[in-house]
C-alpha positions in Angstrom: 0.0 0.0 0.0 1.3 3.1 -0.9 2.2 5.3 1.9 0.1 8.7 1.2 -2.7 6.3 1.3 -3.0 5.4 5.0 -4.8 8.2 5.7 -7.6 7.7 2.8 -11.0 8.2 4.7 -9.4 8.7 8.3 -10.7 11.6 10.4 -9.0 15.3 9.5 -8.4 15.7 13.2 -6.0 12.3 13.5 -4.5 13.1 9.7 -3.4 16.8 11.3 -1.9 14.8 14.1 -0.2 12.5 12.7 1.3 14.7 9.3 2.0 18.3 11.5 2.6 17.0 15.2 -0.8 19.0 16.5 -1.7 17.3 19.5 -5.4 16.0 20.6 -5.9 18.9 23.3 -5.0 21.5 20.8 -7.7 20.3 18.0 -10.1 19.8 20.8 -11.2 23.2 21.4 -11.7 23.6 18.1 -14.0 20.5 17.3 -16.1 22.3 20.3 -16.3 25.2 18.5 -17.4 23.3 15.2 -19.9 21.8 17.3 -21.3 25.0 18.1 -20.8 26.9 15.2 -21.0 24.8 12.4 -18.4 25.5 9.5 -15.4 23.2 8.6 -12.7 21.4 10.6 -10.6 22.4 8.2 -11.2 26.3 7.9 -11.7 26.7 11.9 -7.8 24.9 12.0 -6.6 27.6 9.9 -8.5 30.2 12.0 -7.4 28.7 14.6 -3.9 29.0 13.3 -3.4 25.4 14.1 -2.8 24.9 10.5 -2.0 27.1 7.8 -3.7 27.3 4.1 -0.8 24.8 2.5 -0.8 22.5 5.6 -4.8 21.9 5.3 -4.4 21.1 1.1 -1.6 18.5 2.2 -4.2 17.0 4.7 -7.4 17.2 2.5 -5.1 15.5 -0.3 -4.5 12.4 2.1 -7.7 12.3 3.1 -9.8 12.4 -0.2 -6.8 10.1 -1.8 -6.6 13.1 -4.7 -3.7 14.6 -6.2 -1.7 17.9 -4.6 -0.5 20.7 -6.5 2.0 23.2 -5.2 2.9 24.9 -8.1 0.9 26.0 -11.3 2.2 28.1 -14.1 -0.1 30.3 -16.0 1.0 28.1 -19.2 -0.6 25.2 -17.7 -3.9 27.0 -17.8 -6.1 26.6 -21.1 -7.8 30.0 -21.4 -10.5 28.7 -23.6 -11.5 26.7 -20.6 -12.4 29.3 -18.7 -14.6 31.3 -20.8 -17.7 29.7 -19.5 -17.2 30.8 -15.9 -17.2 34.1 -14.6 -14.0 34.7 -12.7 -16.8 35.5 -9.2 -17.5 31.7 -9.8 -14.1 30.9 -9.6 -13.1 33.1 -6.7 -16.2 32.3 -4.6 -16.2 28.4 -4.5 -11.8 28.0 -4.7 -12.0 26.1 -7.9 -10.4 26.3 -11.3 -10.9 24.5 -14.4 -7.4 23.6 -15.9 -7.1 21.8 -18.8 -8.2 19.3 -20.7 -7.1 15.9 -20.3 -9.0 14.3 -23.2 -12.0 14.4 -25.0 -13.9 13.5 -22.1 -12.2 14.8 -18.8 -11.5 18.0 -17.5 -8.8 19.0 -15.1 -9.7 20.8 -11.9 -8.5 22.3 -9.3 -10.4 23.0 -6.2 -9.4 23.4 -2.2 -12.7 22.1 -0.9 -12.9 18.1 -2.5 -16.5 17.6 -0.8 -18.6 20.5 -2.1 -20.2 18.0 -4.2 -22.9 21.0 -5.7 -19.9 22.8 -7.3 -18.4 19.3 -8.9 -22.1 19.0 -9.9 -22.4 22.6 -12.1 -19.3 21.9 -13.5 -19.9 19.1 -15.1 -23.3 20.0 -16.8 -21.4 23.1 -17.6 -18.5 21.8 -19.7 -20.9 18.0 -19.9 -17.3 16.0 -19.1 -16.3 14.2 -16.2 -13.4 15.9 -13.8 -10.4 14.8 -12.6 -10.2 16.7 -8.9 -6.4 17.6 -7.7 -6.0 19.9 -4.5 -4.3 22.7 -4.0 -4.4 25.7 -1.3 -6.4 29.1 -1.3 -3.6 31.2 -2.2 -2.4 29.1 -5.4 -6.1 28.9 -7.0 -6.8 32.8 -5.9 -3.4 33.5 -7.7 -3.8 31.4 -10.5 -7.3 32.5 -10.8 -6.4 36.8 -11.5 -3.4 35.4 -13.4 -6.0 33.5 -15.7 -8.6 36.0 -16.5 -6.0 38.5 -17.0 -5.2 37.1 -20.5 -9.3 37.1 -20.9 -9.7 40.8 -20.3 -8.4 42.2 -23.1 -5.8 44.9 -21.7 -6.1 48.3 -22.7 -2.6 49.1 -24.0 -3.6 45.8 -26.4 -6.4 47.4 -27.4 -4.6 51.0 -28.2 -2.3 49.1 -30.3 -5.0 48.3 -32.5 -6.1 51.7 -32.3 -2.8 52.4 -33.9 -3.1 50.1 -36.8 -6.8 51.2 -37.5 -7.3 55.0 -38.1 -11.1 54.7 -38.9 -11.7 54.0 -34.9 -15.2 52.7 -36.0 -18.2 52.9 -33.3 -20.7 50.6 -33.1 -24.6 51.3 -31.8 -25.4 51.2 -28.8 -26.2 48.5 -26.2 -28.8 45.9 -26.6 -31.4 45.5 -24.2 -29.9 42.3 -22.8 -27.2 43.5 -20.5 -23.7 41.3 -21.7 -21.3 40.2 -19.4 -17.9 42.1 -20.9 -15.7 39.4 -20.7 -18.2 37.1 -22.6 -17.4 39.3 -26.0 -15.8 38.0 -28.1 -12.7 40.6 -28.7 -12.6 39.8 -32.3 -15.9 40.6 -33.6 -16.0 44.1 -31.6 -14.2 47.6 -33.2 -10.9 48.6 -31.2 -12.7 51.3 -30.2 -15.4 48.9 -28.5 -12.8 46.7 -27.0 -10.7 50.0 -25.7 -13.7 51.2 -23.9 -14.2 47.5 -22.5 -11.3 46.6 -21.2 -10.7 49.7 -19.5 -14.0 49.0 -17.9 -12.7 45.4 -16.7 -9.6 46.7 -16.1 -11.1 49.3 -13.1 -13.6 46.6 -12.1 -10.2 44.2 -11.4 -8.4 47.1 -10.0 -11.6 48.1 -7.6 -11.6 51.5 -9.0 -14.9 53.4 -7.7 -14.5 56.0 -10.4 -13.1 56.7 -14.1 -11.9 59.8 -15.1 -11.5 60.3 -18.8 -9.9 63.9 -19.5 -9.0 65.4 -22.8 -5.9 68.1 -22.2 -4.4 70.2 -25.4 -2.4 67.2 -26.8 -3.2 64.2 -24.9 -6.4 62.4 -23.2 -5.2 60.9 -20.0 -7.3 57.7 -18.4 -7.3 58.0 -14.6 -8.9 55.7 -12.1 -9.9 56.1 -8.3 -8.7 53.4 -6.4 -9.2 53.6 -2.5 -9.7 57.0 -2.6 -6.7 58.3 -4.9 -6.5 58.8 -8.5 -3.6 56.7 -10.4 -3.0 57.2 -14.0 -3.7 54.6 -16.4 -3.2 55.2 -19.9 -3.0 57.5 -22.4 -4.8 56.9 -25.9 -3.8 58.8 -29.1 -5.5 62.4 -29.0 -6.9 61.5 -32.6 -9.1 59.1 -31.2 -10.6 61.2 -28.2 -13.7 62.0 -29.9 -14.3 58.2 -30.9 -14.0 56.9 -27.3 -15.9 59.8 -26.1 -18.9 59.1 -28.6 -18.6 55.0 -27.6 -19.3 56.3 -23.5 -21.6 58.9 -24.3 -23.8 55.9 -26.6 -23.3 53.7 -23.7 -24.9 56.3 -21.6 -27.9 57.0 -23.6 -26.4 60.3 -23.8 -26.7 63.2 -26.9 -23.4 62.9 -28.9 -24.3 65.6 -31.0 -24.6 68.1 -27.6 -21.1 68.7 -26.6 -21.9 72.4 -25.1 -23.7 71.4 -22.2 -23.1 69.4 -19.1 -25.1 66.1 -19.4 -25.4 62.9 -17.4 -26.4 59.2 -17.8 -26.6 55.5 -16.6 -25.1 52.6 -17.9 -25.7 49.5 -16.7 -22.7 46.3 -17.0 -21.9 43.0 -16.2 -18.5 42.5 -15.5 -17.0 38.9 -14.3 -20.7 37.7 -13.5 -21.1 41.2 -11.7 -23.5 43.6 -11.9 -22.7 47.4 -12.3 -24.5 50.5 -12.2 -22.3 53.5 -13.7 -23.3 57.1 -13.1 -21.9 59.0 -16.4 -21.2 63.0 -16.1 -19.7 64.8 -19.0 -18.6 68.2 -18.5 -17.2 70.7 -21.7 -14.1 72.0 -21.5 -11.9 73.8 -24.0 -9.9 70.6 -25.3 -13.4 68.5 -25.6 -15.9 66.7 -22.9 -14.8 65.1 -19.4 -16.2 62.0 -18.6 -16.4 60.7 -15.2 -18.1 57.4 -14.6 -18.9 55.7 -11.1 -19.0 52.5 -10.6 -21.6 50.7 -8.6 -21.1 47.2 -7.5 -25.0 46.0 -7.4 -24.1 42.6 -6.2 -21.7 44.0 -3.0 -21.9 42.6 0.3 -23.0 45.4 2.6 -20.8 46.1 5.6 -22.6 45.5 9.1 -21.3 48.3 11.9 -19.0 46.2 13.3 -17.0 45.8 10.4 -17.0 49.6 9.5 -13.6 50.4 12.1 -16.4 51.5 15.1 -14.4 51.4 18.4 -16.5 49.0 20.9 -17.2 52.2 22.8 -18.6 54.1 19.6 -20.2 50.6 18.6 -21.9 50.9 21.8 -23.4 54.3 21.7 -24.4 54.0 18.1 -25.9 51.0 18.8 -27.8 53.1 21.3 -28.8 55.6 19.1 -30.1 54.0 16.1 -32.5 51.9 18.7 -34.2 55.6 19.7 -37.5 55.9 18.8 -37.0 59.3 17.6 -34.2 62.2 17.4 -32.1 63.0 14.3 -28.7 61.3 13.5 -26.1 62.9 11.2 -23.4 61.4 9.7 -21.1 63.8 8.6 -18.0 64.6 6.3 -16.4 65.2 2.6 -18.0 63.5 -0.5 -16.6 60.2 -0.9 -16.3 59.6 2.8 -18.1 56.2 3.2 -21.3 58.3 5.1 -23.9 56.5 2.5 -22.4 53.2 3.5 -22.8 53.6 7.7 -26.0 55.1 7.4 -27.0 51.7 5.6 -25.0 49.8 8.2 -27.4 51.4 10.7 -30.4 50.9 8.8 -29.4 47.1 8.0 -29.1 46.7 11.8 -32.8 48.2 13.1 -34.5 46.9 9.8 -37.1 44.2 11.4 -40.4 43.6 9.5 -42.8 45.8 12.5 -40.6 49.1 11.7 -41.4 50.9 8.2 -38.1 52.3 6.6 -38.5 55.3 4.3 -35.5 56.3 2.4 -34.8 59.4 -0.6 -31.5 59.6 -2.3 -29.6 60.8 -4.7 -29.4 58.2 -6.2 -30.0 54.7 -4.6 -26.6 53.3 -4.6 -27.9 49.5 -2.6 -30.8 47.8 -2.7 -32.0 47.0 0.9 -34.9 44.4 1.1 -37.5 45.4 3.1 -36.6 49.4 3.0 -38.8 51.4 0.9 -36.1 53.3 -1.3 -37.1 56.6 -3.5 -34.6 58.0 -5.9 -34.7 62.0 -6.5 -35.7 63.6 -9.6 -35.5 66.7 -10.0 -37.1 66.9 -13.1 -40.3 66.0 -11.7 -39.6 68.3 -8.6 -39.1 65.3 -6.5 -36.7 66.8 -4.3 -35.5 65.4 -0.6 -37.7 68.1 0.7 -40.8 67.4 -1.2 -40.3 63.3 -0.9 -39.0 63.8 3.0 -43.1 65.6 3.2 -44.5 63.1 1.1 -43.2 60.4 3.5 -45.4 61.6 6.4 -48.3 60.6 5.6 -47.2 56.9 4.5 -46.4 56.2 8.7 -42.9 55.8 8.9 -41.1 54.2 12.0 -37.5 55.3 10.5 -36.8 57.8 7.3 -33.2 58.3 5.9 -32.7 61.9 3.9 -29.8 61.2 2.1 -28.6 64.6 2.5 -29.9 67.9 4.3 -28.8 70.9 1.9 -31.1 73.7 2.4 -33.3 74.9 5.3 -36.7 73.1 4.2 -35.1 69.6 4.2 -34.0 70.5 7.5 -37.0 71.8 9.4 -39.1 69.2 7.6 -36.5 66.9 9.0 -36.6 68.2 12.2 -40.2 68.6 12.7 -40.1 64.7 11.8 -38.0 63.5 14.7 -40.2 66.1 17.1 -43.3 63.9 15.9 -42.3 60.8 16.7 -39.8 59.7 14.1 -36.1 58.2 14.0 -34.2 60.5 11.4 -31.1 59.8 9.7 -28.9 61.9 7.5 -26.0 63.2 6.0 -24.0 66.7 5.9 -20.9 68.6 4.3 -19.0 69.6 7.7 -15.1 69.1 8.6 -15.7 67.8 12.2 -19.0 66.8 14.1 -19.3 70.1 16.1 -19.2 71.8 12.7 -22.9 70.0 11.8 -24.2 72.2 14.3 -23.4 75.4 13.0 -24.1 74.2 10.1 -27.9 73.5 10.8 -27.9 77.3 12.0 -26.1 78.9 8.6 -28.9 77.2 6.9 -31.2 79.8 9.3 -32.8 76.5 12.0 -33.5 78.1 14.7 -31.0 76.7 17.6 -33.8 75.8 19.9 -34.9 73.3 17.2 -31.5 71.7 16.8 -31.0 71.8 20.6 -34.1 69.6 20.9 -34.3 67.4 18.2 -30.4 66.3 17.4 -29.2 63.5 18.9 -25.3 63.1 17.5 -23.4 64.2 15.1 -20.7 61.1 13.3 -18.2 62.6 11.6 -16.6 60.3 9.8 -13.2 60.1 7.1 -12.1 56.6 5.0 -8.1 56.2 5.1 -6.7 53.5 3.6 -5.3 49.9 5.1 -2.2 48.4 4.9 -1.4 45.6 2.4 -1.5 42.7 4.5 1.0 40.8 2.1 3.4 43.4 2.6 3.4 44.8 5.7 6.0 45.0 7.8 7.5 47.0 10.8 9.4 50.1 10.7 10.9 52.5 13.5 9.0 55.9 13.1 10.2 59.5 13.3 9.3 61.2 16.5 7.9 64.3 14.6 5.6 62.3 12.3 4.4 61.0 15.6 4.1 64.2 17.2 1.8 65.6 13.9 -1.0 62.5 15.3 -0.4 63.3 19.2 1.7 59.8 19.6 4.8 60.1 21.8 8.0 58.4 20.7 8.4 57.4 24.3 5.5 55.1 24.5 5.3 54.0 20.6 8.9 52.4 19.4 7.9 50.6 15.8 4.9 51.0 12.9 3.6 49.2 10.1 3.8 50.2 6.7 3.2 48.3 3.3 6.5 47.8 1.2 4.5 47.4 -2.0 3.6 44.2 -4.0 1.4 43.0 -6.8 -1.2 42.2 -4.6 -1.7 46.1 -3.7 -0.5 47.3 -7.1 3.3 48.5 -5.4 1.3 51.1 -3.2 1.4 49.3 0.4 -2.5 49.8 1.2 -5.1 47.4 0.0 -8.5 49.1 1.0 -10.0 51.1 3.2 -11.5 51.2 6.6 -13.1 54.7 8.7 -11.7 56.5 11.4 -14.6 58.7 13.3 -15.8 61.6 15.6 -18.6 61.0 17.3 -20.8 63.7 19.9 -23.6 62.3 21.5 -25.9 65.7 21.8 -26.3 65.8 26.1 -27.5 68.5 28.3 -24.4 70.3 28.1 -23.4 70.0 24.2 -28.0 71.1 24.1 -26.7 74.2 26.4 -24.7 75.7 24.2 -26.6 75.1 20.9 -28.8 76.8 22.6 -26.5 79.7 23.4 -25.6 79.6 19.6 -22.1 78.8 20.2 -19.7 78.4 18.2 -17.9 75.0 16.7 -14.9 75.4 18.6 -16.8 75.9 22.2 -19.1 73.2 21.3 -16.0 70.8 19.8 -14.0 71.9 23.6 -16.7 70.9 25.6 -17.6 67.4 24.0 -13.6 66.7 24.3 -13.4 67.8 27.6 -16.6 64.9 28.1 -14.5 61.9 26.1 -15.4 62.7 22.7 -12.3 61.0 20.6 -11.5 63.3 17.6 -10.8 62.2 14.1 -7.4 62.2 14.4 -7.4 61.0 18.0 -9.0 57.8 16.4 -7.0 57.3 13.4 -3.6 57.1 16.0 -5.0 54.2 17.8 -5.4 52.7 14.1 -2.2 53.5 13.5 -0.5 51.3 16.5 -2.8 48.7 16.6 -0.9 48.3 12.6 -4.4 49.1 10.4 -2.8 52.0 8.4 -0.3 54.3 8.0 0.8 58.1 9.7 0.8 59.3 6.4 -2.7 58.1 5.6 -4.1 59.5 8.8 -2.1 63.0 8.5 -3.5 63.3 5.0 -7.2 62.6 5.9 -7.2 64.7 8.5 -5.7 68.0 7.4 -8.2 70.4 8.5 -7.5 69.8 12.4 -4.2 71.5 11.9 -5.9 74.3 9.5 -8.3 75.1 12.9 -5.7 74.3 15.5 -3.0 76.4 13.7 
């Protein structure tokens, strides 16, 4: 008998004993927990950190009596075979189609051999057998973006093309059906068409949240957004600008013949099985229209509170807050600052089928079941103010404004939460104290804001170290000082060397770092006295409020992101202190 084989069928538990030296009483705990729980041995092992990713593949090989791969070149993998499954597929259930072996077998690798559904779709999929191998996480995720890579036709590919063909042709526009991008077919579309595409895919890989197309006097320059910055990614011939401008602007449903006037549109894309909303806004400018598009993912996994960054003392208070059967709750801070996404956090959390949810945005970026969700339109004169009255009379528990920007959607706001109703909403202010005197620049009387606001979050997104990158550094005691950390008590950092994983830049997404007043007798005292932002911002310091800044130190030594990310969010502190 061969000797990989003694472990075919045995129990994972003995197999980790026996191959990695874990003993009994350290698995035991964790075979309580499954017990509990539910989940995997396996996957509660590597949580556990019993085990690692590599370790677990060995183990599942021995066990299932299947194949192990440690290595897998991108050569290995036949792109053809991967056409029929979007690469969310792939990602989701750990599995990759390979190769084929003949005519009537398929070679795949997977990291979970017992998900028997997934083995199941795959074969009615390609209608061939498979021939299972196991390998870990890391090497299918890997192979996986190496893979679809070659699929998504890259854009300096597709400029190439553009070079060889001067007609740039354009096509019509899209069909009703919306097509999954990387199901063209490259070769039947105009290099124009597959340009436009693949820069598309490209920012959907990258997890750009917006594209910036800008024409300058001898150049158009491609920029995308990526957590929150703006990296250059190509620049096209100028003789084609008006050809790719015309392909987004058809996309869009927009005018191509009006190029004098500001327009905007929606497209809607599939992209690697995804859904995409993208809010197109052209602008004129003396070189030719600017296009910025923003991309929605449709199909993303909204984040609960406790995964926002919330401290446990904020998660407590907010927690508090949002279970208030009235009062108004603000989230505040710069465009782009993740406010949209707590104040759906919050609603996700109270939303139970005896409370009726009202909200109005501009526009509706997620779908919340159970919420009724109204989109502004100002060419109706649906306005927040108009749909925030209209909501009154449909006997709402809970109504979210999406934003207060003038003194009717404020009183009518207010005059909500005096009536009985839980309020929530957004505002352009710096800090949390600044919400206040914002309400009274907008003319509400202070005695209305005294009685009706509850807090004030103001909120900023800085990006997180690349966890495949990070490691420790020694910091300067001055950058320390700019944050209000003393080199005496803090002696190393974290910061992100830069890999492929995080495209060289050290971060790999974002997390918040908040400000949050809770509206008491005192803070109602001086609103009251129509004080100004810097009494009221003392006063809730001097009662435990943790500033902005304050907040993004402790993320900076407990290794979430950086001192430069931090100083760079939070500017504005040295503006009012200065």
């Amino acid at each position: 008998m061969n000797e990989e084989k003694i472990w075919w069928g045995k129990p994972l538990g003995e197999i980790v004993t026996g191959l990695f030296g874990v003993t009994a009483e350290q698995i035991e705990p964790v075979i309580e927990l499954q017990q509990k729980k539910g989940g995997r041995l396996g996957e509660l092992l590597v949580a556990s950190k019993r085990i690692n990713n590599a370790q677990l593949a060995q183990a599942l090989s021995a066990q299932a009596d299947l194949p192990l791969v440690e290595t897998l070149g991108i050569e290995d993998v036949d792109p053809d075979i991967l056409k029929p499954i979007p690469i969310t597929f792939a990602k989701q259930n750990r599995v990759i189609p390979v190769s084929l072996t003949d005519q009537d077998h398929i070679r795949v690798l997977c990291a979970d051999p017992y998900d028997m559904s997934i083995f199941d779709e795959l074969r009615l999929l390609y209608g061939k057998e498979l021939e299972i191998q196991i390998a870990s996480p890391e090497l299918i995720v890997n192979s996986i973006n190496k893979a679809y890579d070659r699929l998504i036709r890259q854009a300096e590919t597709a400029v190439a093309e553009l070079e060889e063909s001067e007609t740039g042709s354009l096509k019509g526009g899209l069909e009703d059906e919306v097509v999954d991008l990387l199901d063209i077919e490259g070769d039947d579309e105009a290099p124009i068409i597959r340009l436009v595409n693949s820069l598309v895919s490209q920012a959907v890989k990258d997890r750009a949240s917006d594209i910036h197309v800008e024409p300058f006097e001898k150049e158009l320059v491609v920029r995308f957004r990526i957590d929150g910055i703006l990296y250059e990614i190509i620049r096209p011939p100028k003789r084609f600008q008006n050809s790719i401008l015309s392909r987004l602007k058809i996309m869009a449903g927009l005018n191509i013949a009006e190029k004098r006037l500001p327009q905007d549109g929606r497209i809607r894309l599939k992209v690697a099985g995804k859904d995409f909303d993208v809010r197109v806004s052209t602008i004129p400018t003396g070189h030719g229209e600017r296009i910025v598009m923003r991309l929605l993912d449709r199909s993303s996994v909204l984040k609960s509170l406790e995964d926002i960054g919330f401290s446990q003392t904020n998660l407590k208070l907010i927690d508090r807050l949002i279970s208030a059967s009235h009062g108004i709750f603000l989230v505040s801070g710069p465009t782009g600052s993740g406010k949209t996404s707590t104040l759906y956090a919050c609603l996700s959390q109270i939303n139970r089928p005896e409370l009726n949810i009202l909200t109005i945005e501009d526009p509706v970026e997620y779908q919340l079941p159970g919420i009724g969700q109204v989109q502004v339109n100002s060419k109706i004169n649906l306005t927040f103010a108009s749909g925030l009255r209209s909501f009154l009379r449909q006997d709402p528990d809970v109504i979210m404004v999406g934003e207060v920007r003038d003194r009717e959607t404020a009183e009518i706001a207010i005059q909500a939460s005096l009536t009985g109703h839980l309020v929530f909403s957004t505002v352009h202010t710096n800090d949390a104290p600044g919400a206040v005197t914002r309400l009274v620049d907008m003319q509400v009387e202070p005695f209305l804001i005294a009685s009706s606001l509850m807090a004030v979050l103001a909120q900023r997104l800085v990006r997180t170290i690349c966890q495949e990158c990070k490691e420790e550094f020694e910091p300067n005691p001055e950058e320390l000082a700019q944050v209000g950390l003393s080199a005496q008590k803090v002696k190393k950092l974290w910061r992100g060397r830069g890999c492929e994983s995080c495209q060289k830049t050290g971060y790999l997404g974002r997390m918040g770092i908040f400000e949050l007043m809770v509206v008491d007798e005192n803070i109602r005292q001086l609103i009251l006295k129509n004080a100004d932002s810097n009494t009221i911002k003392s006063k809730a310091r001097e009662q435990g409020m943790i500033t902005l800044r304050e907040d993004g130190a402790r993320k900076i030594v407990a290794g979430h992101t950086t001192l430069e990310e931090v100083s760079r969010v939070t500017r504005e502190e040295d503006v009012v202190l200065g």
